[in-house]
FIVO-10623 format. One record per residue (C-alpha): residue number from 0; residue in three letters; z, y, x. Coordinates in steps of 0.2 Angstrom, whole numbers, plus 5000, padded with zeros to 4 digits. Layout:
seq_type_pz_py_px
NUM_ALA_Z_Y_X
...
//
This chain:
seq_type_pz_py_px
0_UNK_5331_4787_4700
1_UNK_5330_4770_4707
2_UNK_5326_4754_4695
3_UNK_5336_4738_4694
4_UNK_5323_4725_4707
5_UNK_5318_4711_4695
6_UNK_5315_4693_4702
7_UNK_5324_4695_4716
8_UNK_5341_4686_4722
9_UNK_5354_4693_4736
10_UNK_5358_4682_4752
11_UNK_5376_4672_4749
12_UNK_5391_4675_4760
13_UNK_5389_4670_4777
14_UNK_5401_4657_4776
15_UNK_5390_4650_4763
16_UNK_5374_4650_4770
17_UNK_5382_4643_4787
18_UNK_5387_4629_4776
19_UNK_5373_4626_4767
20_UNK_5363_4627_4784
21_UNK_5373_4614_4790
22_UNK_5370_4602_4775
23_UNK_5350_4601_4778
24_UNK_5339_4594_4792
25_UNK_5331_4605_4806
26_UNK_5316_4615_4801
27_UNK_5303_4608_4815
28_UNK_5286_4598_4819
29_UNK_5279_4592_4802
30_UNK_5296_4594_4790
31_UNK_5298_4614_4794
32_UNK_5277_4616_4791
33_UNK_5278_4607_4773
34_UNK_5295_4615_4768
35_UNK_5286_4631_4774
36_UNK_5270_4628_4764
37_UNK_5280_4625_4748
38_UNK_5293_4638_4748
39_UNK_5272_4652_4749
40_UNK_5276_4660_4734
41_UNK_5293_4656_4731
42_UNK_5304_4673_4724
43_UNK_5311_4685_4739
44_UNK_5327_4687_4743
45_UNK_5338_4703_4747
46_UNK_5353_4705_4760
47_UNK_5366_4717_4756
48_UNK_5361_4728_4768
49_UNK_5341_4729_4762
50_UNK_5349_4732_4744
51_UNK_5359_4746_4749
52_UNK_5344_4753_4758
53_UNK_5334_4751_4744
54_UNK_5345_4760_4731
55_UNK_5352_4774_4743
56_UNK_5336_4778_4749
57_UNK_5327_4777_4730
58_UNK_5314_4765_4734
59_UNK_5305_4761_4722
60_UNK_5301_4739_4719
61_UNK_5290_4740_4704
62_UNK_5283_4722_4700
63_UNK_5265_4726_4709
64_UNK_5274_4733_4724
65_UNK_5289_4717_4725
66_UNK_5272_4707_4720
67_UNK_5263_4715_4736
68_UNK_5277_4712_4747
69_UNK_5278_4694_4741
70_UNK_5259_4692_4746
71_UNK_5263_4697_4764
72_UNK_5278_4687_4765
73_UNK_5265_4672_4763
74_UNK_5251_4680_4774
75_UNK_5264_4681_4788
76_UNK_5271_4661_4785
77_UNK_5254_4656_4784
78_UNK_5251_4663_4802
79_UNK_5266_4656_4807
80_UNK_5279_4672_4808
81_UNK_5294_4669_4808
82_UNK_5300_4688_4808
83_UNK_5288_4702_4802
84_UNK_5288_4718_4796
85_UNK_5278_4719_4779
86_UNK_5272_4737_4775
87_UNK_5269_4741_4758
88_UNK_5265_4759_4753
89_UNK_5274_4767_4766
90_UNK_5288_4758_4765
91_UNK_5293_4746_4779
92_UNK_5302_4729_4776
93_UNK_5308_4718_4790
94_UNK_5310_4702_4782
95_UNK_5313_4684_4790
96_UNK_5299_4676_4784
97_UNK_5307_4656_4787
98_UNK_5322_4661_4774
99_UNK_5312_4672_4763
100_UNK_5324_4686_4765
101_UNK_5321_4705_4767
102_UNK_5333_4711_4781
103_UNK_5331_4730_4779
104_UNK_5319_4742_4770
105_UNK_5316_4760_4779
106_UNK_5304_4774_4767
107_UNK_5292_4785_4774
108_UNK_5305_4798_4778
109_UNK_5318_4790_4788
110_UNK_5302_4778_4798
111_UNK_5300_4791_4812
112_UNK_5320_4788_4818
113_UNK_5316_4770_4817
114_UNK_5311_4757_4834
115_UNK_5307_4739_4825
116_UNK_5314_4725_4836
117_UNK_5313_4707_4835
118_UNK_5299_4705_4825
119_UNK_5283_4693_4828
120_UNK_5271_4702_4815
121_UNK_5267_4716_4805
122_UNK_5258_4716_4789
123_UNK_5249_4728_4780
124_UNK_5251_4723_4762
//
């Protein structure tokens, strides 16, 4: 039985973030390093589609493990990822790291059937 995954928001519409997106100023040089520095730690989001994995596949996102993932989020921003793949007991998260958002999430059972594309880093969390 899956639990409810406390802490955690899901991503808006696309139409929303597209126009939120276009209401802030670009993300580079000295402006994308301090925003980057003070969203370490800030709570994780979830898109629709990692929520969906996440339930349907029953994993589990206790506070340690969200906690844990959390952690490697920020180890991935401070190295300067931008998309990573954060591992956290078996379970692999591909999360782009700049928005704070988990993409996807694949368990133990269903990694083998997975190829990881377009990420900078991994993370063993």
């Amino acid at each position: 039985m899956t639990q409810p995954i406390h802490g955690v928001g899901q991503v808006p519409a696309a139409g929303a973030a597209a126009r939120a997106g276009a209401r802030t100023t670009g993300a580079s040089g000295f402006d994308g390093l301090l925003t980057q520095r003070l969203e370490a730690g800030a709570p994780l989001k979830f898109s629709g589609h990692a929520l969906e994995r996440v339930q349907r596949r029953g994993i589990n996102l206790d506070p340690p493990a969200l906690a844990r993932l959390r952690n490697g989020v920020d180890r991935a921003a401070a190295k300067g990822g931008r998309e990573s793949l954060v591992l956290v007991d078996g379970t692999a998260f591909v999360v782009s790291v700049a928005n704070r958002t988990v993409i996807t999430a694949v368990d133990r059972e269903h990694m083998r059937e997975q190829v990881f594309t377009n990420i900078d880093s991994a993370v063993i969390a």
